[in-house]
N, CA, C and O atoms as CSV, one atom per row, in Angstrom:
chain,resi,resn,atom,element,x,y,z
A,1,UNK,N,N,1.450,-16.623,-12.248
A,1,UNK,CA,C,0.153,-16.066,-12.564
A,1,UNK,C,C,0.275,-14.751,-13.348
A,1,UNK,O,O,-0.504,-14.696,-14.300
A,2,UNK,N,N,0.983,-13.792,-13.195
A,2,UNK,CA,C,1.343,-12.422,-13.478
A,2,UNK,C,C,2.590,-12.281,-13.063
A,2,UNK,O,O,3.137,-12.769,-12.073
A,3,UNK,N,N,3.143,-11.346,-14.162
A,3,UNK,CA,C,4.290,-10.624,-13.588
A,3,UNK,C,C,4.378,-9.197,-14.388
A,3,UNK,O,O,4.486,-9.010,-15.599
A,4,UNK,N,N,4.318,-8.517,-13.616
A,4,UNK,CA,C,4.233,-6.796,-13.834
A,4,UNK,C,C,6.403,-6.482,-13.568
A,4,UNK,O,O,7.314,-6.847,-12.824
A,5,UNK,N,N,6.100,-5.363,-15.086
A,5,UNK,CA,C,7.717,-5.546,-15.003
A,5,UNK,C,C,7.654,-3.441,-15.346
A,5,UNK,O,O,7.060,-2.665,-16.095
A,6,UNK,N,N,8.322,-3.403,-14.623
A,6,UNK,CA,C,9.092,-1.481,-14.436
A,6,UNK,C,C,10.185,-1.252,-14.824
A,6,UNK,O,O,10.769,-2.287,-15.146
A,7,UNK,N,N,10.882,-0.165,-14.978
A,7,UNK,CA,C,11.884,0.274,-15.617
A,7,UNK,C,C,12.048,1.710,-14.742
A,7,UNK,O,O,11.274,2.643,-14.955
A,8,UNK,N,N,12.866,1.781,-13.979
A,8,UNK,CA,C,13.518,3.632,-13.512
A,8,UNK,C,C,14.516,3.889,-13.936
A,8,UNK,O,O,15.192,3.225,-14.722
A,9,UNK,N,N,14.782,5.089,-13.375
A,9,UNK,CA,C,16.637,5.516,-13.384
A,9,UNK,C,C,16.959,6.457,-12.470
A,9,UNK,O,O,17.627,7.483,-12.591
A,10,UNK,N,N,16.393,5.977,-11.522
A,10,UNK,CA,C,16.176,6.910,-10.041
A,10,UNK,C,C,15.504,7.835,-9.043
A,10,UNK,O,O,15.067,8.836,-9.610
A,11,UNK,N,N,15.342,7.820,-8.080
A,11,UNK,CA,C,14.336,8.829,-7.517
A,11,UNK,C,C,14.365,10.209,-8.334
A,11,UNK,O,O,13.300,10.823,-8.261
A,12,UNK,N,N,15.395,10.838,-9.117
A,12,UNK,CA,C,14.919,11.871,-10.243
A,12,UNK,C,C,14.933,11.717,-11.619
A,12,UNK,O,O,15.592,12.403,-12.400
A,13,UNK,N,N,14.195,10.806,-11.897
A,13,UNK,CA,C,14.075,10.467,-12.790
A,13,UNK,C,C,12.650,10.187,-13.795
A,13,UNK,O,O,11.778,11.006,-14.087
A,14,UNK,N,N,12.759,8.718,-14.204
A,14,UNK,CA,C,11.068,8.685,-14.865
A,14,UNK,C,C,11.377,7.388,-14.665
A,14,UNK,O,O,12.482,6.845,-14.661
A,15,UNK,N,N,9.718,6.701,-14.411
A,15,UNK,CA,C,9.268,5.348,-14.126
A,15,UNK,C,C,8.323,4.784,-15.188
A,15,UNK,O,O,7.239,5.301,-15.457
A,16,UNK,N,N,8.772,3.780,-15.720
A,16,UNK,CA,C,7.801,3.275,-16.583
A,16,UNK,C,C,7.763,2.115,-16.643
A,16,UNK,O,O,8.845,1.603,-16.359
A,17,UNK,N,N,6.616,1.104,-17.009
A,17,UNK,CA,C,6.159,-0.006,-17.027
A,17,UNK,C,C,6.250,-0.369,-18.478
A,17,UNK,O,O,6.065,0.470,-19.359
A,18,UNK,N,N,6.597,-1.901,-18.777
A,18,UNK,CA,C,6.883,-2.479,-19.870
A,18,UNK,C,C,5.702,-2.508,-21.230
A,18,UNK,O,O,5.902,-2.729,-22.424
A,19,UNK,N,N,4.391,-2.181,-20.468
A,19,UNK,CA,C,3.489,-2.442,-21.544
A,19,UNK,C,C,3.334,-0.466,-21.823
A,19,UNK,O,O,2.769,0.055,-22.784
A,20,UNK,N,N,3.801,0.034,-21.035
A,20,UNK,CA,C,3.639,1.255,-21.331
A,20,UNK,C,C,2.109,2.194,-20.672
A,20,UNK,O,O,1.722,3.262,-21.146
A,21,UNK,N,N,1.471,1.484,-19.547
A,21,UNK,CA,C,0.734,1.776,-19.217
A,21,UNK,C,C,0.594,3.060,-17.884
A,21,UNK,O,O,-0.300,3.859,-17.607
A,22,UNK,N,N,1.551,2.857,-17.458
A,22,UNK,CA,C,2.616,3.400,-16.326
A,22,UNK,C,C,3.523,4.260,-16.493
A,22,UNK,O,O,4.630,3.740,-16.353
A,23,UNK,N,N,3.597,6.115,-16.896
A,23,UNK,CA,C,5.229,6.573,-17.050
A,23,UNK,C,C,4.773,7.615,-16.335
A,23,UNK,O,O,3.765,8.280,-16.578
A,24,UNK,N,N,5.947,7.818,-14.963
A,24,UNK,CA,C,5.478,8.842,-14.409
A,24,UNK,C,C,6.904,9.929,-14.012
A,24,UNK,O,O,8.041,9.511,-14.231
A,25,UNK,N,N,6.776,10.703,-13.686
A,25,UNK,CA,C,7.804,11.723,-13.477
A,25,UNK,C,C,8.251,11.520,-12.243
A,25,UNK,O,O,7.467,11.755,-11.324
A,26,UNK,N,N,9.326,11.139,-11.997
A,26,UNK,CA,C,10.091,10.431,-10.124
A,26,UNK,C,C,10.537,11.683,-10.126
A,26,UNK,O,O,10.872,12.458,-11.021
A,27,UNK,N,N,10.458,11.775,-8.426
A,27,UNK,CA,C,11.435,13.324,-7.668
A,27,UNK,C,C,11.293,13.626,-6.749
A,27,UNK,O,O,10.200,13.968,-6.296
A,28,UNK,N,N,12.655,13.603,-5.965
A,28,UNK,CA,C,12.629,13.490,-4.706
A,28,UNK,C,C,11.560,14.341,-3.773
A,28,UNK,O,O,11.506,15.552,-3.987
A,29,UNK,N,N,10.870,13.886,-2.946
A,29,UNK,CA,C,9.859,14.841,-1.899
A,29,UNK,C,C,10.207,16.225,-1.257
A,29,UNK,O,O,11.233,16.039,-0.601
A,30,UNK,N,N,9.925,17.160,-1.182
A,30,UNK,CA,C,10.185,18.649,-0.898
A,30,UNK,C,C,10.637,18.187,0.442
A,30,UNK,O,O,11.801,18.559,0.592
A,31,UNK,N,N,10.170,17.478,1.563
A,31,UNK,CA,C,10.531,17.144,2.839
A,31,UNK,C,C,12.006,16.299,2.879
A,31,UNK,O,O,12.682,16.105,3.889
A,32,UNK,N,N,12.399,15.726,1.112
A,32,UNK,CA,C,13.404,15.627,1.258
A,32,UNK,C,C,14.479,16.211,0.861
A,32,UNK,O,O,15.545,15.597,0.869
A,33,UNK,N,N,14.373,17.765,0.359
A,33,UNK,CA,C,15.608,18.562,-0.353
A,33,UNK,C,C,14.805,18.785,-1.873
A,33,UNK,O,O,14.940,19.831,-2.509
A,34,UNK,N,N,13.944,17.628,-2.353
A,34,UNK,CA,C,13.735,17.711,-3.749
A,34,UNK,C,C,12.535,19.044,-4.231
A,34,UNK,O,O,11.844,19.751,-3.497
A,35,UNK,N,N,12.605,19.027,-5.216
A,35,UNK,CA,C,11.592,19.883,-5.835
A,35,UNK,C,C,10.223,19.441,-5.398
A,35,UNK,O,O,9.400,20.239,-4.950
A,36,UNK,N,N,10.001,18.188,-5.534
A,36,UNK,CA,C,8.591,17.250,-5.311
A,36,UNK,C,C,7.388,17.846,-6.624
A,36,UNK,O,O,6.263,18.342,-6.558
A,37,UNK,N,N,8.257,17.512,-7.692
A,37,UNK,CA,C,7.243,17.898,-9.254
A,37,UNK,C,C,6.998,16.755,-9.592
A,37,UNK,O,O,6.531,16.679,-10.729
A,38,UNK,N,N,7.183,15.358,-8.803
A,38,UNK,CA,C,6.693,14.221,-9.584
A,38,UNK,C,C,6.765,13.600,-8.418
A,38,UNK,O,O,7.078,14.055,-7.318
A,39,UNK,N,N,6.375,12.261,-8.809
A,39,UNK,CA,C,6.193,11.215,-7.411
A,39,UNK,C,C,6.856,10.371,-7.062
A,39,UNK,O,O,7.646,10.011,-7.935
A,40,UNK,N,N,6.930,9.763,-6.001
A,40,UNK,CA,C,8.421,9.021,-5.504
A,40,UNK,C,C,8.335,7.316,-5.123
A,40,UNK,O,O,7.262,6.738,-4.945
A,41,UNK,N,N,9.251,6.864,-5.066
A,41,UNK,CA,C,8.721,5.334,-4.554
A,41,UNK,C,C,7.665,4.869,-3.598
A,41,UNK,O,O,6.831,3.972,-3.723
A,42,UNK,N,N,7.947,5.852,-2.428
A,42,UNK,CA,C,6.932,5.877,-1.207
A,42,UNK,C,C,5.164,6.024,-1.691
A,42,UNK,O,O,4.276,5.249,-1.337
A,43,UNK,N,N,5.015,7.152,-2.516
A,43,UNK,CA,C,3.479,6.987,-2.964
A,43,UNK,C,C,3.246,6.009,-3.795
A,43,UNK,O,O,2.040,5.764,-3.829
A,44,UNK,N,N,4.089,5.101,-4.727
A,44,UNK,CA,C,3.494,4.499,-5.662
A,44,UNK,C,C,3.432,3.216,-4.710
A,44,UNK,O,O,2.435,2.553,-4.998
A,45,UNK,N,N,4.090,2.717,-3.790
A,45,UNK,CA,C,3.743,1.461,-2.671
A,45,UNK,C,C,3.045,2.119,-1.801
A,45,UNK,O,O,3.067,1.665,-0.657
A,46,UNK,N,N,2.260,3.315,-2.048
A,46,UNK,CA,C,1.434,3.462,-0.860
A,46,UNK,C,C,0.096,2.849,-1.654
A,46,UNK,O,O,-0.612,1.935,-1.233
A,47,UNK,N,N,-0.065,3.551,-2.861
A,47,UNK,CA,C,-1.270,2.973,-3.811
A,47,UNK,C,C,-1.341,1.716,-4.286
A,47,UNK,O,O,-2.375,1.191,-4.701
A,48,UNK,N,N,-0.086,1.126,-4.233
A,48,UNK,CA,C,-0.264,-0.168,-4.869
A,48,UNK,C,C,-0.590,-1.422,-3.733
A,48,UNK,O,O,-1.067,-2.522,-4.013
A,49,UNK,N,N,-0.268,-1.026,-2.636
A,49,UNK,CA,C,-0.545,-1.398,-1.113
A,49,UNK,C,C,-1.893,-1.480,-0.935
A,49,UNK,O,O,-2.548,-2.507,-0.757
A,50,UNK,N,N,-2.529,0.367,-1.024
A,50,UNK,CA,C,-3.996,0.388,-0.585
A,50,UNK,C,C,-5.028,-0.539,-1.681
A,50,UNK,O,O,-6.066,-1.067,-1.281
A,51,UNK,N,N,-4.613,-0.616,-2.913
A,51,UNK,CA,C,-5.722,-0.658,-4.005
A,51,UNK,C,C,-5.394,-2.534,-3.431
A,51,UNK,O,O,-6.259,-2.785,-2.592
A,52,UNK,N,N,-4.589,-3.612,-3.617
A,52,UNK,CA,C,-4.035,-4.541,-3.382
A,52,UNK,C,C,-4.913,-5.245,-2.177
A,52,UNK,O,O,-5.706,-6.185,-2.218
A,53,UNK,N,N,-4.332,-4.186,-0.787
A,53,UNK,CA,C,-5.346,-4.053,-0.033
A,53,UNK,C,C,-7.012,-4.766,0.100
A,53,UNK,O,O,-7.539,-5.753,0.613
A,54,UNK,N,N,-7.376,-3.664,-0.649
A,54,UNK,CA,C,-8.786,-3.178,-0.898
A,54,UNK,C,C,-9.651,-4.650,-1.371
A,54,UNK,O,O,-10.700,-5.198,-1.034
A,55,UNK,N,N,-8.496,-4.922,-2.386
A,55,UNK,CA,C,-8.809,-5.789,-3.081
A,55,UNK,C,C,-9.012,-7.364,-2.889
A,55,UNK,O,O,-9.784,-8.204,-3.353
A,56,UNK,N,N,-8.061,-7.362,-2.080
A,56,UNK,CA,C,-7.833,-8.748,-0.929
A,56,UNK,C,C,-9.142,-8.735,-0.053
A,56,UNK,O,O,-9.826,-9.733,0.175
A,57,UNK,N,N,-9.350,-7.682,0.324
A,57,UNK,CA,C,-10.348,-7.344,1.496
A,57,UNK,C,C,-12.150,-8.114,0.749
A,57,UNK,O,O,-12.974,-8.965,1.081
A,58,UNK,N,N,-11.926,-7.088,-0.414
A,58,UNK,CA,C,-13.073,-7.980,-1.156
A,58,UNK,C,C,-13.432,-9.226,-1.351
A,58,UNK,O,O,-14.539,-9.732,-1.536
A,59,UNK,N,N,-12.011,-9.814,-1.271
A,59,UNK,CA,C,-12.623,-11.124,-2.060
A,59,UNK,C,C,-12.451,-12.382,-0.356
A,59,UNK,O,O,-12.708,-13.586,-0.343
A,60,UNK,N,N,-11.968,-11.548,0.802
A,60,UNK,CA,C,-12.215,-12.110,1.967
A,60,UNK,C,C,-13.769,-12.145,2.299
A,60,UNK,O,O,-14.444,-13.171,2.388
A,61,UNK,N,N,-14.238,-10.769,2.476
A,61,UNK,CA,C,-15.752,-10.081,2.346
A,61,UNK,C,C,-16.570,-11.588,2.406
A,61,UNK,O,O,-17.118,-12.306,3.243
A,62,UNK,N,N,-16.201,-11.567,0.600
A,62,UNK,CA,C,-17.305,-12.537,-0.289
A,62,UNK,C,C,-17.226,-13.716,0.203
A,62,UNK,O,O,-18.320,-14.276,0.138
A,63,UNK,N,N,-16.104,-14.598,0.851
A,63,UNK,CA,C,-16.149,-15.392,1.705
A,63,UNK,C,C,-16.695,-15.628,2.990
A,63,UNK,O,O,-17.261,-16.664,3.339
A,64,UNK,N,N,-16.473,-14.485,3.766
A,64,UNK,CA,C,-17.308,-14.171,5.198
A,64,UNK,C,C,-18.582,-14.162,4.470
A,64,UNK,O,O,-18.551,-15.365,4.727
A,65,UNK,N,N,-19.443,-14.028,3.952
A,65,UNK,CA,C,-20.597,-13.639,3.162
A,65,UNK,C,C,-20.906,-11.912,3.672
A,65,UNK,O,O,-21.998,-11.350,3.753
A,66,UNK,N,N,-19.576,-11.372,3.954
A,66,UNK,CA,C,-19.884,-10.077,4.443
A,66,UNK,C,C,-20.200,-8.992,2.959
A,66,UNK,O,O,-19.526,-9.138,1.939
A,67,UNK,N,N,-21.354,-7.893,3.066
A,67,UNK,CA,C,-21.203,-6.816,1.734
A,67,UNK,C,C,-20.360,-5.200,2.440
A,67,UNK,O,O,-20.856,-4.577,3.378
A,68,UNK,N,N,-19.290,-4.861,1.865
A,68,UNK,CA,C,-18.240,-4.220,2.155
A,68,UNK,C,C,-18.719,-3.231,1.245
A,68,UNK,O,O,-18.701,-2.089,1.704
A,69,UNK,N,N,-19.088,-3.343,0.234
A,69,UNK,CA,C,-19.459,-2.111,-0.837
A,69,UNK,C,C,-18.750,-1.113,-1.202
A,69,UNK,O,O,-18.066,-1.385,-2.188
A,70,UNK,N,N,-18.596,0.189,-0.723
A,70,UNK,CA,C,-17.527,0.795,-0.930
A,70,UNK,C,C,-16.464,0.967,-0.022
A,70,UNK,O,O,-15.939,2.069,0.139
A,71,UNK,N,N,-16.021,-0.300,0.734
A,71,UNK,CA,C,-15.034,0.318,1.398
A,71,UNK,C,C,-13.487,0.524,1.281
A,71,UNK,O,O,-12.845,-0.367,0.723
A,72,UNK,N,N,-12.943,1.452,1.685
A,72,UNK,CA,C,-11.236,1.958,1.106
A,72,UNK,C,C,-10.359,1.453,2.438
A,72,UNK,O,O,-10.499,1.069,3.599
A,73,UNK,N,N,-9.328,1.744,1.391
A,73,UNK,CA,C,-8.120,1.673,2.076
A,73,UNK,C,C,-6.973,2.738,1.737
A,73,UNK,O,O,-6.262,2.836,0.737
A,74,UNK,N,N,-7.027,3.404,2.756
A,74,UNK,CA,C,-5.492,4.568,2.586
A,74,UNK,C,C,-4.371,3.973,3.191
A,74,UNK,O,O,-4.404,3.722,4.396
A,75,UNK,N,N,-3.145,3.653,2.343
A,75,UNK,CA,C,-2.113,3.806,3.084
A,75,UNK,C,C,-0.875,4.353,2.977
A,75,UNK,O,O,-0.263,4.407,1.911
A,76,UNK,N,N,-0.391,4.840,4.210
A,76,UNK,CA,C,0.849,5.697,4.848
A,76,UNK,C,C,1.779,5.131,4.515
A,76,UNK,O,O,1.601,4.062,5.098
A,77,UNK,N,N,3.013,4.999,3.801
A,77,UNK,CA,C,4.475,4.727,3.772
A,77,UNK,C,C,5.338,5.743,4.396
A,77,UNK,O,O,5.806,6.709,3.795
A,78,UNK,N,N,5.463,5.552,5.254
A,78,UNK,CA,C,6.833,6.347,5.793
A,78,UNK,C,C,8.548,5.862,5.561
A,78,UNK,O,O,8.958,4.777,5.973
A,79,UNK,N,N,9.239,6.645,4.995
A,79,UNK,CA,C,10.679,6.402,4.682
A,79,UNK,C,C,11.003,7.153,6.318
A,79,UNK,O,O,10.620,8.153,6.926
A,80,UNK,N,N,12.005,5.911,6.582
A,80,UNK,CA,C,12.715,6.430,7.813
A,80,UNK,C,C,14.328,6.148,7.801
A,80,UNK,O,O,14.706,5.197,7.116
A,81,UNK,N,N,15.135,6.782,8.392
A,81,UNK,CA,C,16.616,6.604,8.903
A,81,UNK,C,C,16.162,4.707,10.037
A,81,UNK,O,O,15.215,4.463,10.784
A,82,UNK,N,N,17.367,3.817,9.610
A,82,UNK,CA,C,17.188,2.835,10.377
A,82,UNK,C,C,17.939,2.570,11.129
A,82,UNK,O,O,18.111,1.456,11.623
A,83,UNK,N,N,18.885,4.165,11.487
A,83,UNK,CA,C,19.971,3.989,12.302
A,83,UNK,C,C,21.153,3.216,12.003
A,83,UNK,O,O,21.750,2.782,12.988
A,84,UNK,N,N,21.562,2.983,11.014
A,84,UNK,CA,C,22.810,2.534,10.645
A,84,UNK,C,C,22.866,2.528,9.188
A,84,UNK,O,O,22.978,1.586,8.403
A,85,UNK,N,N,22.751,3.966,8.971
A,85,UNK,CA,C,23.239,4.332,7.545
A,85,UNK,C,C,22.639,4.412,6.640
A,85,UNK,O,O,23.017,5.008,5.632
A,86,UNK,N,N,21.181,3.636,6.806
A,86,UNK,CA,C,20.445,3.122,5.792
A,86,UNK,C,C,18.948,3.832,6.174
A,86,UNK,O,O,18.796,4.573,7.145
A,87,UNK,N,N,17.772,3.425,5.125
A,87,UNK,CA,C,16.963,3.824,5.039
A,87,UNK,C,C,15.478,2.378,5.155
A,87,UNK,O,O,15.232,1.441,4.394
A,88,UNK,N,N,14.888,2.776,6.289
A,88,UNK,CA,C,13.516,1.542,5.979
A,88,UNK,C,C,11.989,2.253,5.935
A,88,UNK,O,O,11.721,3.452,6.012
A,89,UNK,N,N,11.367,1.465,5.832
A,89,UNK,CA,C,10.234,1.752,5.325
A,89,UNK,C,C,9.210,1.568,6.495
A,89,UNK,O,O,9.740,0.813,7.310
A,90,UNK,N,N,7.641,2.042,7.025
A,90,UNK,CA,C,6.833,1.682,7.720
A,90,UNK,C,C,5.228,1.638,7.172
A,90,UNK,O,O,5.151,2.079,6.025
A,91,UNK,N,N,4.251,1.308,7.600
A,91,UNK,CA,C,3.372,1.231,6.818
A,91,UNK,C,C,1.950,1.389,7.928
A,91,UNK,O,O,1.722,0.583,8.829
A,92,UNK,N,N,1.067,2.642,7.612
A,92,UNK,CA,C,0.033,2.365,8.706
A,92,UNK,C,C,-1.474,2.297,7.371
A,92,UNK,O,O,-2.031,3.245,6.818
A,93,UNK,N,N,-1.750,0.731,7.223
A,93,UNK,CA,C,-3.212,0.984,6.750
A,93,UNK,C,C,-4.953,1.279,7.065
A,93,UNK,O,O,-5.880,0.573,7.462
A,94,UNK,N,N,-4.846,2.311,6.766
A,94,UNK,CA,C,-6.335,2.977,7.231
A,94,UNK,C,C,-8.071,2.394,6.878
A,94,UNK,O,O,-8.831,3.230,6.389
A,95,UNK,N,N,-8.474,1.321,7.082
A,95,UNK,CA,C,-9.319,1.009,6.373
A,95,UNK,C,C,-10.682,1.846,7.134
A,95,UNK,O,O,-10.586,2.416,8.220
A,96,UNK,N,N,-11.687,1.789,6.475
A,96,UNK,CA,C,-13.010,2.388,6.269
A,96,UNK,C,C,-13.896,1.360,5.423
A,96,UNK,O,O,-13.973,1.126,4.217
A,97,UNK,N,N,-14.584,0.803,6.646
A,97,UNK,CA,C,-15.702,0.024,6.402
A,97,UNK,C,C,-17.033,0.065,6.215
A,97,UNK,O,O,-17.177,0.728,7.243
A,98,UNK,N,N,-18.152,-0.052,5.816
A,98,UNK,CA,C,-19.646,0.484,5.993
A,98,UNK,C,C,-20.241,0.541,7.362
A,98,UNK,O,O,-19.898,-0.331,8.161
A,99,UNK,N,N,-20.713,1.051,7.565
A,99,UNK,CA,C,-21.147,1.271,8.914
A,99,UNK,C,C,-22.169,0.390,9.581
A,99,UNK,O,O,-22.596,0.602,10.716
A,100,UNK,N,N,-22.547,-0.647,8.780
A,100,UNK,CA,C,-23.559,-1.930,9.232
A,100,UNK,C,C,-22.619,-2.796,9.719
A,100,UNK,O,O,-23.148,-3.573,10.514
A,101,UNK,N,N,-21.086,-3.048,9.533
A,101,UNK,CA,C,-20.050,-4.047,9.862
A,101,UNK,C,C,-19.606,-3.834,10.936
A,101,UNK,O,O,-18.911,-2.832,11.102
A,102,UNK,N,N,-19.938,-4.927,12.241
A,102,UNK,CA,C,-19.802,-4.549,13.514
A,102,UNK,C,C,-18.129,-4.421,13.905
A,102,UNK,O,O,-17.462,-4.789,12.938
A,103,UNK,N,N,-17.350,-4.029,14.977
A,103,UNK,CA,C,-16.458,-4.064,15.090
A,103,UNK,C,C,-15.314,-5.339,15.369
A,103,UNK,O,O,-14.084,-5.356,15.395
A,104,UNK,N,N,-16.232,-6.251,15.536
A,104,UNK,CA,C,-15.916,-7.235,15.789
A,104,UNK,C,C,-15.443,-7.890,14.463
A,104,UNK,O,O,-14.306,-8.309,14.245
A,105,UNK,N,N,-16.818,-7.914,13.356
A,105,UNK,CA,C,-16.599,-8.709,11.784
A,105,UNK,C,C,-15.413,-7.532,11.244
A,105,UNK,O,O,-14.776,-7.992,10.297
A,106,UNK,N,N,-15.093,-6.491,11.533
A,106,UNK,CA,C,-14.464,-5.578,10.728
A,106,UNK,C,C,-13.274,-6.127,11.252
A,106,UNK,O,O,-12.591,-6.519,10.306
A,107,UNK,N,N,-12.645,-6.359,12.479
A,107,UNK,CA,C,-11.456,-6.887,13.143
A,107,UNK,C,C,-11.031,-8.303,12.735
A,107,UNK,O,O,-9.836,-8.569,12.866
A,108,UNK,N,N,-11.697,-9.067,12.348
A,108,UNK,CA,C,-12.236,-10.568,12.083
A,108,UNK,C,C,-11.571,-9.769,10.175
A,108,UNK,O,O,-10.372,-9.682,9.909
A,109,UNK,N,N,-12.476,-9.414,9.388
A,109,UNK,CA,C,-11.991,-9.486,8.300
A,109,UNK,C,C,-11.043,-8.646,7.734
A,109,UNK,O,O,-10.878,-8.675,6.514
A,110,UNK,N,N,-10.240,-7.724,8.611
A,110,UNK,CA,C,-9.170,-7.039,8.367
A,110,UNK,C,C,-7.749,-8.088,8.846
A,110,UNK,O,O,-6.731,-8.332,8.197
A,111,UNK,N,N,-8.008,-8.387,9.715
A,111,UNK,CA,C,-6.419,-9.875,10.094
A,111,UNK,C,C,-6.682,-10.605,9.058
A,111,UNK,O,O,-5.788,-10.570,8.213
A,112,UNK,N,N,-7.749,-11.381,8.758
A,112,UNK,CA,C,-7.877,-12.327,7.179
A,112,UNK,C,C,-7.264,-11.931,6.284
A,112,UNK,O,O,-6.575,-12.679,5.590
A,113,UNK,N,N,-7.394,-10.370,6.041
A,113,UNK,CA,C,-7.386,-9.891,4.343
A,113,UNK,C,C,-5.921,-9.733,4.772
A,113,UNK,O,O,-5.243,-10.096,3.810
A,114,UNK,N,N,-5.003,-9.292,5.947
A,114,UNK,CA,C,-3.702,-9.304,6.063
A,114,UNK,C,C,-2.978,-10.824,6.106
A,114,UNK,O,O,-1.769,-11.036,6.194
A,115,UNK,N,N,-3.798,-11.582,6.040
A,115,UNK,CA,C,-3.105,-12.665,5.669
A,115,UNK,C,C,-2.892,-12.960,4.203
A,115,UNK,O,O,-1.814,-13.450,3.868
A,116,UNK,N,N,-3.906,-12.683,3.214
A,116,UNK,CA,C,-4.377,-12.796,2.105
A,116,UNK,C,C,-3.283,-11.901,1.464
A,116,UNK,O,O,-2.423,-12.271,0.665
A,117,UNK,N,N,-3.409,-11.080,1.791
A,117,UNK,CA,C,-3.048,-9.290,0.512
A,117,UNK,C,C,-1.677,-9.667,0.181
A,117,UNK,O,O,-1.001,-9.825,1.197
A,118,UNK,N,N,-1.130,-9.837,-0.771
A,118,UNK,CA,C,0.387,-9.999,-1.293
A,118,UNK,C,C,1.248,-8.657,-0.665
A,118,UNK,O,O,2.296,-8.607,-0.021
A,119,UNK,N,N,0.764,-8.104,-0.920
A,119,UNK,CA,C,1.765,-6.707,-0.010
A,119,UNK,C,C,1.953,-7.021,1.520
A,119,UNK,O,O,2.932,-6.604,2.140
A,120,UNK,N,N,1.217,-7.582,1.942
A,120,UNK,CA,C,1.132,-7.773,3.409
A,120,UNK,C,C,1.880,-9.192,3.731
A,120,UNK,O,O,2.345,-9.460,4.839
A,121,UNK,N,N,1.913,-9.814,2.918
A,121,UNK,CA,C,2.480,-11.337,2.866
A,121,UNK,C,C,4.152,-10.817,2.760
A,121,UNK,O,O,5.017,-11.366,3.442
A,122,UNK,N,N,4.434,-9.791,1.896
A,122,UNK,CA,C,5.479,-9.721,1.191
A,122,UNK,C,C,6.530,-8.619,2.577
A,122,UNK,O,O,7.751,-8.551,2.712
A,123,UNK,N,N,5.422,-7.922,3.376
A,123,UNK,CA,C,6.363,-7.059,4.164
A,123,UNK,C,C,6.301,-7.183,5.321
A,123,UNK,O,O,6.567,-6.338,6.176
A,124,UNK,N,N,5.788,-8.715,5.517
A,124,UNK,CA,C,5.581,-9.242,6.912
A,124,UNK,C,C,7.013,-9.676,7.777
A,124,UNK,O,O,7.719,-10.630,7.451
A,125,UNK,N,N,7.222,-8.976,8.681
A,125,UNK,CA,C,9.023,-9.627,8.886
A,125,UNK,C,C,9.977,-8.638,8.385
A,125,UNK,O,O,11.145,-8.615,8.774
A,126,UNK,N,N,9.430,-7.708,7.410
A,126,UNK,CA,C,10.267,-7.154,6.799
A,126,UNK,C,C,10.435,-5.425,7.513
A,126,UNK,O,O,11.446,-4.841,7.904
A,127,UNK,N,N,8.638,-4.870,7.455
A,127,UNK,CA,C,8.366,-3.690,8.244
A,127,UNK,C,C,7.166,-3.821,9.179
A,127,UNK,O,O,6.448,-4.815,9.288
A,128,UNK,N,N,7.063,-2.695,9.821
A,128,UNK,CA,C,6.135,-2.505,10.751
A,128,UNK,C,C,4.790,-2.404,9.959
A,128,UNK,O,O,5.029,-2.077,8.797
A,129,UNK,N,N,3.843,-2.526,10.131
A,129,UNK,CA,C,2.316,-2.798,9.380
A,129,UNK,C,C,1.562,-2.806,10.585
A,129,UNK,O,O,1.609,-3.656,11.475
A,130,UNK,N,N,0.585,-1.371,10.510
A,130,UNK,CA,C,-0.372,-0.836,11.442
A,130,UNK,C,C,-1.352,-1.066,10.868
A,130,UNK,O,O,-1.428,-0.432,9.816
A,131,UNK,N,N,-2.226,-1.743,11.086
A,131,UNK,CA,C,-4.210,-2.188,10.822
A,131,UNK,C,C,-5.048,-0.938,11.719
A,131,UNK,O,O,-5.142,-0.987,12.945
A,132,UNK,N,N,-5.451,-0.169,11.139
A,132,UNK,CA,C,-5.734,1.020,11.887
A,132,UNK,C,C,-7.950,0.748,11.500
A,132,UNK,O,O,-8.155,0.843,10.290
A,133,UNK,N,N,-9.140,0.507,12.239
A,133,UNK,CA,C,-10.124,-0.046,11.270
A,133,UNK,C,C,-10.770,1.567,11.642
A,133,UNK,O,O,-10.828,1.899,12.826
A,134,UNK,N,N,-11.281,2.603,10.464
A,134,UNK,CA,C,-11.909,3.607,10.902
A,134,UNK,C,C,-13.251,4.087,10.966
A,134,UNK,O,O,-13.496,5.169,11.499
């Protein structure tokens, strides 16, 4: 269907996308030693997660015949030590629903859209993934 293609040369480095739509300044996070003058793997799968998200969520919505209107999604990537040398990833997504969507349809169409969302398909098994509904 799509394939979106990137180009780095490391967490200090620069990131760019093939059509050129995408070039951003990589660098390591101040919490990790780095300067933190540009942005790092962790925020760009946090946005590409939430918007992905968001987006899945919509087109579940329109199926439930639910109207979601403006609702978001923030999400948390945490880089962690995985205890043997290496480094993994965790993920808590924050959604924010309209306030007419009972807790019940909001619980009901947040597990759907985590079935749906390619990010969620893709890091299922892989990391921890918190459904947080706010």
């Amino acid at each position: 269907m799509y394939t979106a293609i990137g180009t780095a040369n490391g967490r200090e480095g620069r990131g760019v996308t093939s059509d050129g739509k995408l070039d951003v300044k990589l660098s390591l996070p101040a919490e990790l030693g780095g300067d933190g003058s540009g942005t790092n793997p962790e925020q760009l799968f946090a946005v590409g997660y939430a918007s992905c998200f968001t987006s899945a969520m919509q087109l579940v919505a329109k199926q439930q015949s639910l109207e979601i209107g403006d609702a978001s999604v923030t999400a948390e990537i945490e880089l962690n030590s995985n205890g043997k040398g290496g480094f993994g990833l965790a993920a808590t997504l924050r959604v924010e629903l309209p306030d007419h969507i009972t807790a019940e349809q909001g619980h009901a169409l947040v597990e759907a859209t985590h079935q749906v969302c390619p990010y969620s398909n893709a890091t299922r098994g892989n990391i921890p993934v918190e459904l947080v509904i706010e």
